[in-house]
C-alpha positions in Angstrom: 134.0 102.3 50.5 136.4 103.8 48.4 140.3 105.6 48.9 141.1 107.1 45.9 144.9 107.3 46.9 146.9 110.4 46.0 150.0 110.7 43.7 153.4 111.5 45.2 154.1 115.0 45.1 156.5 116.2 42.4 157.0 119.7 43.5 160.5 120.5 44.6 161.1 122.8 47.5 160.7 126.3 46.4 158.1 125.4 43.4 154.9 127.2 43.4 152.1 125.3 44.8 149.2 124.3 42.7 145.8 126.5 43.7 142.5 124.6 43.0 140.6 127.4 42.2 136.7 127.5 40.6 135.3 130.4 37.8 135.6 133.9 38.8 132.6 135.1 40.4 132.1 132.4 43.2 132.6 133.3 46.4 136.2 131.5 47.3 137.8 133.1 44.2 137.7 136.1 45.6 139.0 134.5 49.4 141.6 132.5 46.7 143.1 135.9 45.6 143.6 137.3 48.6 145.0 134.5 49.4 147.1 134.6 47.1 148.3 138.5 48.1 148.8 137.3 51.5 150.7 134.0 50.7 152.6 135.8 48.3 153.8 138.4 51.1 154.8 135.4 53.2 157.4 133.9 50.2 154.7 131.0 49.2 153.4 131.5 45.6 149.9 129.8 44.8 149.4 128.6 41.1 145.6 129.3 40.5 144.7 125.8 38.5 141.2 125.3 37.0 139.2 122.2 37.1 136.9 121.1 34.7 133.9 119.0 36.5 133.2 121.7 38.7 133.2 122.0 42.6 133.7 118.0 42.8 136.4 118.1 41.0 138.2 120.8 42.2 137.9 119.2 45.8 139.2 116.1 45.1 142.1 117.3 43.0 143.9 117.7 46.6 143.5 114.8 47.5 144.3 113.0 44.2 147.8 114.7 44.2 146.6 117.3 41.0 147.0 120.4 43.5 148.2 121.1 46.9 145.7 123.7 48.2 142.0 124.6 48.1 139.4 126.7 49.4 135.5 125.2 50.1 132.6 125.2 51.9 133.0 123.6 55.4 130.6 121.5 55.1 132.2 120.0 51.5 135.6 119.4 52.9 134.1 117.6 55.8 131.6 115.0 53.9 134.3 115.0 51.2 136.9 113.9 53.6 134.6 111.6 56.0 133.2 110.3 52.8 129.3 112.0 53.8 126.5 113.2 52.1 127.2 114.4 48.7 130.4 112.0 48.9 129.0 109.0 50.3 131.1 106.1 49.6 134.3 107.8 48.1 136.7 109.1 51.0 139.4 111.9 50.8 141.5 111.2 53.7 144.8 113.1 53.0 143.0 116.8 53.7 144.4 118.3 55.9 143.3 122.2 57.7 145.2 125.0 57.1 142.6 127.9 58.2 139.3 128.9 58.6 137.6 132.1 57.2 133.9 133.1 57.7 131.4 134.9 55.4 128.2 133.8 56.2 125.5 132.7 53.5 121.9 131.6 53.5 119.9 129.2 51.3 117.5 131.1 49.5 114.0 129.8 48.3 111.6 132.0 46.8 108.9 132.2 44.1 107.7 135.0 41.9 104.6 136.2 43.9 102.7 136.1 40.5 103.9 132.3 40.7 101.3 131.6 43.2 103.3 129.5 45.7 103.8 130.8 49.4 104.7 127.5 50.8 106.6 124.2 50.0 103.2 122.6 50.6 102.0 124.9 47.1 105.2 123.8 45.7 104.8 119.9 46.3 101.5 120.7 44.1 102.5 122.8 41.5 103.8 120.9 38.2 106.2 122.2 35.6 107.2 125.6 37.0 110.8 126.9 36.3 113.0 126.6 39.2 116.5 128.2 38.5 118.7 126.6 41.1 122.2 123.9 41.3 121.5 121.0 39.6 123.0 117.2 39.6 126.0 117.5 36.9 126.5 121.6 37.1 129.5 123.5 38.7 128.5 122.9 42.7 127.7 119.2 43.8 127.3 120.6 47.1 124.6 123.0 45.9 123.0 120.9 44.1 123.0 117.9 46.6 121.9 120.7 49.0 119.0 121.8 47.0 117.7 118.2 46.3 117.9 117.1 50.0 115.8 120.9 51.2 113.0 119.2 48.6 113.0 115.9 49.1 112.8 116.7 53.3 109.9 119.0 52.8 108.0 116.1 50.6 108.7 117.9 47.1 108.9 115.8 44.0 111.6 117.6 41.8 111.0 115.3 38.5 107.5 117.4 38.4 109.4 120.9 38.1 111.6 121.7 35.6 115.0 121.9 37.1 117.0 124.7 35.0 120.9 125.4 36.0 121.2 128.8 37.4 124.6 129.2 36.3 123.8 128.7 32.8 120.7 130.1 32.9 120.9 133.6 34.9 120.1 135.3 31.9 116.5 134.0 32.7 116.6 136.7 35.7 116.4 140.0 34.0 114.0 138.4 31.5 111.7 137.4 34.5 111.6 133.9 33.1 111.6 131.7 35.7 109.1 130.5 38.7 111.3 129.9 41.6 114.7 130.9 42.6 117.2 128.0 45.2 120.5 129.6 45.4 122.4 130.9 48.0 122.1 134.3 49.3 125.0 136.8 51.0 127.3 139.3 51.0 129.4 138.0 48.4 130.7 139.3 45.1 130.4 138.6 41.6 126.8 137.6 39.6 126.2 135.0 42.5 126.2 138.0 44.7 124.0 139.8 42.4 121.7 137.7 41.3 118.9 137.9 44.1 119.2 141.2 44.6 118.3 141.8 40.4 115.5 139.1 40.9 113.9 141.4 43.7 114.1 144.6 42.0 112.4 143.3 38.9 109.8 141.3 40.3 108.0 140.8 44.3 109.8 137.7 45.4 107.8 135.0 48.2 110.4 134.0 50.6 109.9 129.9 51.6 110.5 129.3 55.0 111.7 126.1 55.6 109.5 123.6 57.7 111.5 122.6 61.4 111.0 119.0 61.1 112.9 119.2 57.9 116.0 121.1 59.0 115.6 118.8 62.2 116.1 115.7 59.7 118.7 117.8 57.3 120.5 118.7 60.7 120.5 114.8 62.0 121.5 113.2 58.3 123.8 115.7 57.1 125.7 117.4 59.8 123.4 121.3 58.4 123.1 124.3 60.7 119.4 126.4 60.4 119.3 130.0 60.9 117.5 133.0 60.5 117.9 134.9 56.9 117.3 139.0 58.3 114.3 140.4 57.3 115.1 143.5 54.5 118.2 141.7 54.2 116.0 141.7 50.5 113.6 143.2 49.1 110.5 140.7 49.7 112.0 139.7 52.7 109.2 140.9 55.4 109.9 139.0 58.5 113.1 136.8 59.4 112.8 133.5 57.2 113.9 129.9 58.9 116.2 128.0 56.2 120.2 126.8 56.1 122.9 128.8 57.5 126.4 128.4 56.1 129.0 130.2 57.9 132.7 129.3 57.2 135.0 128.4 54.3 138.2 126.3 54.8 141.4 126.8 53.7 142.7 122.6 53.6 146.0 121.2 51.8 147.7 118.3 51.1 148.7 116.0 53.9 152.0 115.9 52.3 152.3 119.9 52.5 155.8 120.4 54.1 155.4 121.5 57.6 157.1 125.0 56.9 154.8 125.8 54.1 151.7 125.2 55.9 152.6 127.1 58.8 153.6 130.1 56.5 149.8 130.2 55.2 148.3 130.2 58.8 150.3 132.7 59.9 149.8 134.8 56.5 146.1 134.4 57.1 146.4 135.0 60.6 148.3 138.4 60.0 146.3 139.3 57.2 142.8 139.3 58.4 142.2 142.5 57.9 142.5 141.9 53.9 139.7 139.7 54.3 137.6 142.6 54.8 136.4 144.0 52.0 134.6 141.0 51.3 132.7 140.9 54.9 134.6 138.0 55.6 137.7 137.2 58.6 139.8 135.2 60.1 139.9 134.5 63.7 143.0 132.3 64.5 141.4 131.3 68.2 138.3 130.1 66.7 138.8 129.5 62.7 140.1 125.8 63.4 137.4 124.8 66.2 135.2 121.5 65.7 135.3 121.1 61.6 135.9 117.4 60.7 138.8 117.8 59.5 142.5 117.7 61.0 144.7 120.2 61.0 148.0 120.2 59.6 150.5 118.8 62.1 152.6 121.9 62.0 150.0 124.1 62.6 148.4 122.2 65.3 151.9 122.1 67.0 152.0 126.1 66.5 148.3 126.8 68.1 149.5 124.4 71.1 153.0 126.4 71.6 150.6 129.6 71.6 147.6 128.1 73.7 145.0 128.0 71.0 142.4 125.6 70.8 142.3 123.6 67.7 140.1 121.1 66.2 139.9 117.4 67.5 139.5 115.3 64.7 141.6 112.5 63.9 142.8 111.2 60.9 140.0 108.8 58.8 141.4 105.2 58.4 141.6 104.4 54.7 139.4 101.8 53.5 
């Protein structure tokens, strides 16, 4: 297994720090600004710094000494760090947590009702329809690994579809040229917030619920949460449909982070909640660094104990 060991830091104290941050229009860019605002309040300036090589990329960069903070998917920063899943064999151990925020999310999965496929049992069928989703190589590993993983557990062969990248193809939606849409679904911004809601006023979306053996194996190999997406939470949606849940994005940082700094973006977050919602997202400081993966920052774990907050338990990973 593989460390990919991070350069020493050449910030001096008072620098700004270096913000991995991905395209406008995903849901942590808008959490990175306001970020930003409230780190900025607080005396700590944040660089945004773009990636190329997409959500990977971007991840790793903190741990590979090319930025100092980022903002991700829990479930990324955990397999990223314990070297999981999507990053099987290549181990990030200098992240360290900074905060928690929430904004919940669901993995959608539905076919044009004209499509003809009210199942994943249709779908392992069906040959060469257009499925707009994440795929291997695009902007989101995670998504994509995601995606894969929901159709290889429900016995769906994804060589007989024909796998087109949502985030270059969107323009496919108000054209109605697509079969199938994987992406996720919630109350976020920008044309990933928007894009479900434009496929289900043009056309009657078929909502795929997934199958409970598969998010029983997803659960056991990959650490994933089911839920419930609401029904009317979309048009098309009838009844309540069983897929992934995804419910919290962490705020993580260098291990090298000075101790002051750190603390300065809890507390900014901590303070600041209320900025957060706009975007039908918070902060809970007792709860936002509870059972992740990840440790926390040494100064901020010291801060939650002083106060008698719980935080999380994880050590740090032994290099290999």
């Amino acid at each position: 297994m593989s460390d990919n060991r991070w350069s020493e830091p050449s910030l001096e104290a008072g620098e700004p720090l270096r913000l991995a941050i991905p395209e406008r229009g995903a849901p942590e860019w808008y959490l990175a600004a306001v970020l930003r605002q409230l780190a900025r309040d607080a005396g700590v300036t944040l660089e945004p710094k773009r990636f190329d090589g997409g959500e990977a990329r971007r991840v790793a960069s903190v741990h590979e000494g090319m930025a100092e903070v980022c903002i991700a998917m829990e479930e990324t920063v955990r397999w990223a760090y314990r070297a999981e899943s999507a990053y099987e064999g290549w181990r990030h151990t200098s992240f360290r947590l900074v905060a928690g925020v929430e904004q919940v999310q669901w993995l959608g999965i539905a076919a044009r009702e004209d499509a003809r496929i009210a199942s994943f049992e249709d779908l392992a069928a069906a040959r060469d329809l257009r499925v707009l989703t994440y795929v291997p190589g695009g902007q989101s590993a995670t998504w994509a690994f995601l995606v894969g993983e929901v159709l290889r557990a429900h016995g769906v062969d994804a060589e007989r579809l024909r796998m087109l990248d949502v985030e270059i193809e969107r323009s496919r939606i108000p054209r109605l040229d697509f079969d199938l849409l994987i992406a996720p679904i919630g109350p976020f911004r920008g044309w990933r917030g928007s894009i479900w809601h434009d496929a289900a006023a043009l056309a009657p979306l078929r909502f795929l619920p997934c199958d409970a053996t598969a998010l029983e194996s997803l659960a056991s190999r990959h650490g994933l949460r089911p839920g419930l997406l609401p029904a009317e939470y979309l048009a098309g949606i009838r009844e309540s449909v069983s897929t992934l849940r995804f419910d919290r994005w962490l705020v993580f940082a260098s291990e090298r982070l000075e101790e002051e700094t750190a603390l300065a973006l809890a507390v900014a977050l901590d303070e600041g909640r209320d900025r957060l919602a706009p975007l039908h997202a918070f902060h809970d400081p007792r709860r936002a660094l509870l059972d992740v993966g990840v440790p926390v920052h040494r100064a901020i774990r010291s801060d939650r104990a002083d106060r008698g907050l719980e935080v999380a338990t994880a050590e740090p990973a032994a290099a290999v």
